[in-house]
C-alpha positions in Angstrom: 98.9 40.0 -13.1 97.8 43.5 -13.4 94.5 45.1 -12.6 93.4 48.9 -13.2 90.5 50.4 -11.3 88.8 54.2 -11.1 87.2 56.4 -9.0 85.4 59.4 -10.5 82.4 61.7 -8.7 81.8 65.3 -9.2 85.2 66.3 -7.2 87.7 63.7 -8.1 89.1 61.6 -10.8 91.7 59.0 -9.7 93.2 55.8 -10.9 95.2 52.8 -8.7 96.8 49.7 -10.6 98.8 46.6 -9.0 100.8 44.0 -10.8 101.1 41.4 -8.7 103.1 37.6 -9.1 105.6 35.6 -7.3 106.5 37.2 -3.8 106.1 41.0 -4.4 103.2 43.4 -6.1 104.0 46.9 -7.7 101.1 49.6 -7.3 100.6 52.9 -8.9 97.9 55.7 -8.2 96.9 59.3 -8.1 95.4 62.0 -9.7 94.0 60.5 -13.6 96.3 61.9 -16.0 99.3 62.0 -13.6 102.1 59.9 -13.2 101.2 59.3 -10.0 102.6 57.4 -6.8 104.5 54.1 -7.4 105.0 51.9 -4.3 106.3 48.1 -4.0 106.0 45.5 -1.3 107.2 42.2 -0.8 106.5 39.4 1.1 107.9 35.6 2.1 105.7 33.3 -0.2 103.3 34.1 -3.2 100.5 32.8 -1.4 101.5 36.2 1.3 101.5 38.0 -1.7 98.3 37.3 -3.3 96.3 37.7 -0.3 97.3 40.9 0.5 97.1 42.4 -3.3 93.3 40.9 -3.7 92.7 42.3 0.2 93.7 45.9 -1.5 91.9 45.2 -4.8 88.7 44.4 -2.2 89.2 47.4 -0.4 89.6 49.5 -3.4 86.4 48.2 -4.9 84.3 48.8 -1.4 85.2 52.6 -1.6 83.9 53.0 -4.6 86.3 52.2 -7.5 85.5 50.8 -10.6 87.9 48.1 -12.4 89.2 49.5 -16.1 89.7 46.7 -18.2 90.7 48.3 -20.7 93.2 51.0 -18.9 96.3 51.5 -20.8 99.5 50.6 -19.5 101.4 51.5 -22.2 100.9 55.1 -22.7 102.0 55.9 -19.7 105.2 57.2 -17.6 107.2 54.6 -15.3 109.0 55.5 -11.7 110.8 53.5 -9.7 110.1 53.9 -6.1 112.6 55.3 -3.8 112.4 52.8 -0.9 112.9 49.9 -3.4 115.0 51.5 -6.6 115.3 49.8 -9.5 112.7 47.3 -10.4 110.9 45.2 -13.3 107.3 46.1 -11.5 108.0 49.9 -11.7 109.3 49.9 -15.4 107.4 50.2 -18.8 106.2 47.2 -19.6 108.1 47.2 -23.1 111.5 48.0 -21.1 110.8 44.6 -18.1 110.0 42.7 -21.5 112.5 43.1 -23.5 115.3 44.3 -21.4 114.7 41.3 -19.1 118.7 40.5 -17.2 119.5 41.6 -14.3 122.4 44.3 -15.4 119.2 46.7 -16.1 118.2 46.7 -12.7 122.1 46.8 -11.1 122.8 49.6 -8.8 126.5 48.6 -8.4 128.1 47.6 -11.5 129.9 50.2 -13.3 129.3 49.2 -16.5 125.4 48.7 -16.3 123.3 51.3 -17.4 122.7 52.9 -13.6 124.6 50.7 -12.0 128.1 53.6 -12.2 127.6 57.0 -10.1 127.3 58.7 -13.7 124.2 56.4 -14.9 122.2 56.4 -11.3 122.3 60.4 -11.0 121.0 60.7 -14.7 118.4 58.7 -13.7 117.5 60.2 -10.4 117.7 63.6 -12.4 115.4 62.4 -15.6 112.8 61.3 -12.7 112.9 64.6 -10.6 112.7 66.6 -14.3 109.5 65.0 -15.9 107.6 65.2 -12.9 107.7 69.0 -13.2 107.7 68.7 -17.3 106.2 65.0 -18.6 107.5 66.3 -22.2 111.0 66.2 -21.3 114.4 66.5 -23.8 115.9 63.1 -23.6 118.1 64.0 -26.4 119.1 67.4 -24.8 119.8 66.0 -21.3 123.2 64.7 -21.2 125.1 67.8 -22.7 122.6 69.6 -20.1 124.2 67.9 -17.4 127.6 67.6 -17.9 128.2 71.1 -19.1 125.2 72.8 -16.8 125.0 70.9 -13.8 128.3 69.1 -13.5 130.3 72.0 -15.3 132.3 69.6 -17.3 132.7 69.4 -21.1 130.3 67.0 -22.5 132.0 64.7 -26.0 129.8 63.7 -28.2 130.9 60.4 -30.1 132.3 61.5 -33.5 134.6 58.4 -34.0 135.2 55.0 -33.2 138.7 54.5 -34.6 141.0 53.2 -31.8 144.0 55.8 -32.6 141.6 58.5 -32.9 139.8 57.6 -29.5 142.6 57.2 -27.8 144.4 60.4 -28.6 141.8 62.3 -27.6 141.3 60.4 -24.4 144.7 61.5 -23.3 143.7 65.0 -22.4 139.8 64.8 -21.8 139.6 60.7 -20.6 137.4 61.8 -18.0 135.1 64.0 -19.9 134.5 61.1 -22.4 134.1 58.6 -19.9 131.1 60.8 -18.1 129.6 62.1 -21.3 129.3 58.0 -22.6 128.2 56.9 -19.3 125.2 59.5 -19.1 124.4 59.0 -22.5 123.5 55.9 -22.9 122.0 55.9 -19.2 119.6 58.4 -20.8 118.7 56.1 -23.7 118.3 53.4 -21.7 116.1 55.8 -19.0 114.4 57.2 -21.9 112.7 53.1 -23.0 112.8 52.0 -18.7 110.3 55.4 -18.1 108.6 55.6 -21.6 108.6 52.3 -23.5 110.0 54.1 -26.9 113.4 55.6 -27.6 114.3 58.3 -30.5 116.0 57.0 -33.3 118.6 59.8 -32.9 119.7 59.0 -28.8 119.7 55.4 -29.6 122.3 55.5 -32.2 124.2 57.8 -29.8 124.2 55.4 -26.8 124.9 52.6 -28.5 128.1 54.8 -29.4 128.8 55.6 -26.3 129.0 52.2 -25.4 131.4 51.2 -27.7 133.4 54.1 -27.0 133.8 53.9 -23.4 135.0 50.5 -23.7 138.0 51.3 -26.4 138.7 54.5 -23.5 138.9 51.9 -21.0 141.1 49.3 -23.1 138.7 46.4 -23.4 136.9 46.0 -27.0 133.2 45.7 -26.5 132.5 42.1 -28.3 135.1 41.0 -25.5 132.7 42.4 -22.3 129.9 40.2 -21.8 128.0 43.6 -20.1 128.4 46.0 -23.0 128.1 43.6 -25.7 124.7 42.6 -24.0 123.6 46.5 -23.7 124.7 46.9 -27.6 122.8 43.6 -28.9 119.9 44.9 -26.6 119.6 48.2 -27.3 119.8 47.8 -31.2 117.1 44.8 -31.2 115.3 47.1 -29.9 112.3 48.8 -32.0 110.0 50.9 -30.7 110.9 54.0 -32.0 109.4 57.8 -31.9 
C-alpha cells in the first residue's frame, strides 16, 4: 500500500511516501520537487510491519503533514537505497510491475542486468549523475563510460551475424563484452529509475544482449536469463 502526505508553511515544502506490504515498507522524502531520500526496513512478520509503517504515518500526520491522495508516483525518479540495494520498493512502479523476476534485482549473476561488475557500476554511476542533473543522457552514457571513465573503446552493435561477431571479437572480445554489458544495464536503469525507456537505447540493449551471448558462445533463445531480458525488454512499451 502506498500513502503520500505534505508539509508546506511559509519556510518549507516537503513530501514523505511509504509503500508498505508483507514484511518490509519502502519510504521516500525530502525537499518537494526533489528526488529525495529513499530508505527500507524490514521486519519478521507483516503484522511488525504494519504497525510500525501506520506508527510513522501517525507521527507524520501529528507534525503537521497532510495526506496527498492524489500525489503522483509516476512522474517521479527512483533510487535504491544503499544499505539495502536493489529492490522492488525503491523502483518505478512501471519497472517492479512489469519487470517482476528476480534476475532484475540480482547483484551476483553475471548475466542479469546489475548483477556483472560492468551492469552494477553503471548503475551506481547513473544514480550519483542524475542527482546532480535529473535530465540525464541515458543514450550518451555508455560510450561516456567506457571511453571516458574506463578509457576503453566502447562497440556499438552493428551486426548480429555469428562470423561477423566473432571475427571481431577476436581482437576487441573484451571491449564488446563491457560495451553490451553497460548498455543494456543503462536501458534497463533508464525504465528501473524512470518508468519509460527511448525507443533508440532499447533497440540498442536488446542488441547488446544478443550480442554478448554469440561473444560468449551460447545463442540467446538457448539462456533462459537473456532470452527473459530480450522477451522483457521488447514487451515492454512505455516509450519517450
Amino acid at each position: 500500500m502506498k500513502r503520500a502526505f505534505v508539509y508546506k508553511d511559509e519556510k518549507s515544502y516537503k513530501f514523505w511516501w511509504i509503500d508498505y506490504g508483507g514484511c518490509s515498507f519502502a519510504v521516500n522524502y525530502g525537499k518537494y520537487g526533489s528526488i529525495g531520500k529513499f530508505e527500507l526496513k524490514e521486519f519478521d512478520t507483516e503484522e511488525d510491519c504494519q504497525k510500525e509503517a501506520e506508527k510513522l504515518i501517525r507521527s507524520k500526520i501529528k507534525k503537521g503533514y497532510v495526506e496527498d491522495e492524489n500525489f503522483n508516483f509516476l512522474d517521479r525518479l527512483y533510487i535504491d537505497s544503499e544499505e539495502y540495494g536493489l529492490n522492488p520498493q525503491t523502483s518505478h512502479p512501471r519497472f517492479s510491475a512489469h519487470f517482476s523476476d528476480e534476475i532484475y534485482y540480482s547483484e551476483g549473476d553475471e548475466d542479469t542486468p546489475f548483477g556483472s561488475d560492468e551492469g552494477h557500476d553503471a548503475l551506481i554511476f547513473i544514480f550519483e549523475a542524475i542527482r546532480k542533473n535529473p535530465n540525464f543522457d541515458y543514450s550518451g552514457f555508455p560510450q561516456k563510460l567506457i571511453e571516458q571513465d574506463w578509457g576503453m573503446e566502447y562497440i556499438p552493435v552493428n551486426t548480429l551475424d555469428p562470423d561477423e561477431v566473432k571475427k571481431m571479437a577476436a581482437d576487441k572480445e573484451m571491449d564488446m563484452i563491457q560495451s553490451d554489458m553497460v548498455t543494456y544495464a543503462t536501458a534497463f536503469a533508464q525504465i528501473k529509475i524512470t518508468g519509460s525507456i527511448s525507443s533508440e537505447l532499447k533497440e540498442r540493449g536488446i542488441k547488446a544482449i544478443k550480442r554478448l551471448a554469440l561473444i560468449v558462445g551460447m545463442p540467446w533463445d538457448e539462456n533462459q536469463i537473456q532470452s527473459k531480458m530480450i522477451e522483457d525488454l521488447q514487451s515492454f512499451n512505455f516509450i519517450i
